[in-house]
Residue, then its C-alpha position, 0 to 999 in steps of 0.5 A: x424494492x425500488x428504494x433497494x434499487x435506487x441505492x445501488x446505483x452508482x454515484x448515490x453514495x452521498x444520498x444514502x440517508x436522505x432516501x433512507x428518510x424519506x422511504x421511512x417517513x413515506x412509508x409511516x404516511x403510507x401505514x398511516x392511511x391504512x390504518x385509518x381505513x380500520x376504524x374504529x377496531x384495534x386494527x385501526x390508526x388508535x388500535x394496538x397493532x397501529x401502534x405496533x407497527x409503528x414502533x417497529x417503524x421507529x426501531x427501524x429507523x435508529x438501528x437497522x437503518x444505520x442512520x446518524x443520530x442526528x437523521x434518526x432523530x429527525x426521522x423518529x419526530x417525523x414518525x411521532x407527528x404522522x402518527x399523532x396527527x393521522x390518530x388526532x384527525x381520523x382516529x376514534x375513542x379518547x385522545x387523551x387516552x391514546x396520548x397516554x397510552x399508544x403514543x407514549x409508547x412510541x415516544x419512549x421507543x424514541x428515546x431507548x431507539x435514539x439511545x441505541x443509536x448513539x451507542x451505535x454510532x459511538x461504536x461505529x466511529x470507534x470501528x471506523x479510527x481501529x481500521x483505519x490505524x490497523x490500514x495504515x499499519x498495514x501500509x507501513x508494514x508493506x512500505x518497510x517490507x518493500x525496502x527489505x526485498x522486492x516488491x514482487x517477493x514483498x507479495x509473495x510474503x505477504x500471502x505467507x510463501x515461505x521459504x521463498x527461492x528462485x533459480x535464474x538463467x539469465x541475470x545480471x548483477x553489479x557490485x560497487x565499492x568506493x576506493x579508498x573508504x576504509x582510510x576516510x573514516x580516519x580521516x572525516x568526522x563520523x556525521x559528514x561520512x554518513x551524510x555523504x553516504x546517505x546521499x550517494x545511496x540516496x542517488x543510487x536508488x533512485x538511479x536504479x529505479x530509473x533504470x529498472x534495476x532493483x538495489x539488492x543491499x549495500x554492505x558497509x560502503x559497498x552496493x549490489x544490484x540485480x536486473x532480471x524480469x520482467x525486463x527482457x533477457x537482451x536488456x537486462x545487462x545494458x540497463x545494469x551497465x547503464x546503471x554503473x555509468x550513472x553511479x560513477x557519475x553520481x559518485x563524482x558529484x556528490x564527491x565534489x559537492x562534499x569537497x571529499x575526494x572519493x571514487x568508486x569502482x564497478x563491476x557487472x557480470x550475467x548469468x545464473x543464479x539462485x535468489x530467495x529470502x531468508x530469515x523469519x523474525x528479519x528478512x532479507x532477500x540475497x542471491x548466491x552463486x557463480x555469477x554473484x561471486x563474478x560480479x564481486x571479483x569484477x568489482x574488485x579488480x576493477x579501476x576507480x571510476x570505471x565500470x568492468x565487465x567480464x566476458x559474459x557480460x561483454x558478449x550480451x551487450x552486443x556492441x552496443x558501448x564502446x570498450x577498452x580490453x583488459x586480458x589476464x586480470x587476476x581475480x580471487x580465487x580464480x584463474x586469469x580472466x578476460x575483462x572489459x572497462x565500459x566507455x561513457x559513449x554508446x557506439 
């Protein structure tokens, strides 16, 4: 009970096997003397049930113990010497015999237990590097699920939800398209393209994740992104805007760093949607709806280097950007509408 006791306590971890041998080898000293005590019957230290009891002691200390060999070893000595030396001193009758008999018994309880435990050991260290490839899988699984949809649907997947959709009141969505792209690919060899793209998106994840923005997908040159909770429904459309800004800024760095001359036009809407997962084999996280076709059609009407807004969008950022008004922009499939292009300064 109190070696129970002493190994559930805290910070003992790396103590496990030295009390574990030193309770075995305690108790053999103890089972020793009372064995002793019987002399000279089978109940006593050169009896049979002397030498039962120790070959359970010697079989506890290479399997149930969970010793390393290496400790089990030590400790099944340590058994052999208690038990042939408490025989030797106290012990009655023929020695030779009990050497013969009783304690040759126990040494080859020594050599089947060390055997065993080996065999354990060989096994445990198998188990150990099969879980530890199996974690590491697992990582990897939810690392590459967590770039396919977000992490909070990654969750939700993972505890086998499905289908997933979502209906939202108050989300919004951008769109970017770079100007121009269809006639660079013309024009510049097909590594330094995808290298520029590379590091553009590059940028924009880790814009987006500065400003709490969760990157949706990116179709050929074109990137959506959504803000929606946790974030609170007056901020949403500000840090979406913010966003933007950052992407034109970005664009225009990394344009001149590659000495490829290329803008990218922005657009932001807010609203209501619907979001969820689809695909089984391959999943992808969308969203459908008015506001995400807004959001489009805001990015395609839109100006190089200019983040637009539509009207929704304007009302929700509360003044808080400076704006140049653009009335009776057509859109696709729509009617004229009222759009707003965003300036670098807050007001």
């Amino acid at each position: 009970a109190l070696t129970w006791y002493v190994l559930h306590r805290d910070g003992v971890e790396k103590w496990v096997e030295v009390i574990t041998t030193v309770f075995l080898l305690v108790y053999s000293v103890l089972l020793a003397a009372i064995f002793i005590v019987f002399e000279p019957t089978i109940y006593g230290i050169s009896g049979v049930i002397a030498e039962g009891n120790f070959l359970m002691v010697m079989l506890a200390a290479f399997t149930l113990s969970c010793l390393r060999l290496g400790w089990a070893i030590f400790v099944g000595l340590g058994i052999i010497a208690i038990y042939a030396i408490a025989a030797g001193q106290w012990g009655h009758g023929d020695y030779a015999e009990f050497l013969l008999t009783h304690l040759s018994n126990i040494g080859m309880a020594f050599c089947l237990g060390a055997l065993t435990c080996g065999m354990f050991e060989s096994l445990r260290r198998r188990q150990f590097v099969t879980l530890s490839l199996l974690h590491a899988e697992k990582d990897r699984y939810k690392n590459l699920l967590c770039t396919l949809v977000p992490a909070a649907i990654a969750r939700r997947i993972e505890l086998g939800e499905t289908p997933i959709a979502d209906s939202h009141t108050e989300m919004a969505v951008l769109f970017s398209d770079f100007v121009g792209f269809t006639s660079l690919t013309r024009r510049i060899a097909p590594h330094q393209l995808i290298k520029l793209l590379n590091d553009m998106f590059s940028e924009f994840d880790a814009a987006a994740e500065r400003h709490g923005v969760e990157k949706i997908k990116t179709i050929g040159d074109g990137y959506m992104a959504a803000c929606g909770p946790p974030m609170s429904e007056s901020m949403r459309t500000t840090a979406v805007v913010l966003f933007g800004l950052e992407m034109v800024a970005i664009t225009e760095r990394v344009s001149q760093k590659h000495q490829i001359p290329i803008s990218i036009r922005v657009g932001v809407h807010s609203g209501s949607l619907i979001a969820g997962v689809i695909g089984k084999s391959r999943f992808a996280y969308d969203m459908w709806g008015e506001t995400v076709n807004m959001a489009s059609r805001m990015e395609s009407s839109g100006v190089p280097g200019q983040v637009q807004v539509s009207e929704a969008a304007f009302r929700r950022l509360d003044g808080r950007f400076a704006f140049e008004a653009r009335e009776d922009i057509q859109i696709k499939g729509g009617p004229n509408v009222s759009a707003y292009l965003v300036r670098e300064h807050s007001v």
